[in-house]
C-alpha positions, -999 to +999 in steps of 0.1 A: -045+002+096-016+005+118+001+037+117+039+047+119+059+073+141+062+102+113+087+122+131+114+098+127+102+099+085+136+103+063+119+103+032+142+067+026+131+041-001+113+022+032+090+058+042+080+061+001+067+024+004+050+030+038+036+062+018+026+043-015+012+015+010-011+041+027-024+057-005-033+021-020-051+018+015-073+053+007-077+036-028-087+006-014-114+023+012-125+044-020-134+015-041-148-008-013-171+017-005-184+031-042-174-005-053-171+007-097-151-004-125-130+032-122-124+031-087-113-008-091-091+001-113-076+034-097-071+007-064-052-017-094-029+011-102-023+024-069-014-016-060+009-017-087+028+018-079+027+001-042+043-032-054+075-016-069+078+006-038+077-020-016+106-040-036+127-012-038+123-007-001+153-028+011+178-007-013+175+024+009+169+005+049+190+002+076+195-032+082+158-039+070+146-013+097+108-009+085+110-032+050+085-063+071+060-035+079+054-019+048+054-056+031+028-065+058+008-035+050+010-044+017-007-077+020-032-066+040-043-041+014-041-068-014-063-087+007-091-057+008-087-055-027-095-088-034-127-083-014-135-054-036-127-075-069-151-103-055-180-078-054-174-066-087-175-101-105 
């Protein structure tokens, strides 16, 4: 996972979706490795939360400044997930 400079963080709609984005990640790495129906579904809810941070990221960027990033960190971690929801099934 690719980390961000957090010393130019302005708490912005962009820096809560970067933060939302990294706690799905934990979520993620929880439930791939103790792969259970609860830590699944923590991951599911942490995605959600992570969704709707993402697409509110643009209201509060300048001029899209960060907005790609956090969407591409977002995919990736939907990808993990995935994994995680293959094992389970």
């Amino acid at each position: 996972m690719r980390h961000y400079e957090s010393s130019m963080r302005t708490n912005s709609t962009v820096d809560q979706a970067e933060d939302a984005v990294v706690k799905l990640h934990n979520a993620v790495t929880q439930a791939m490795s103790h792969p259970t129906e609860q830590t699944t579904q923590q991951a599911e809810n942490s995605l959600a939360h992570a969704e709707e941070a993402v697409k509110h990221a643009p209201e509060g960027s300048v001029q899209g400044h960060g907005v790609e990033f956090a969407e591409e960190m977002l995919a990736d971690e939907k990808k993990r997930l995935s994994l995680v929801d293959k094992k389970l099934r």
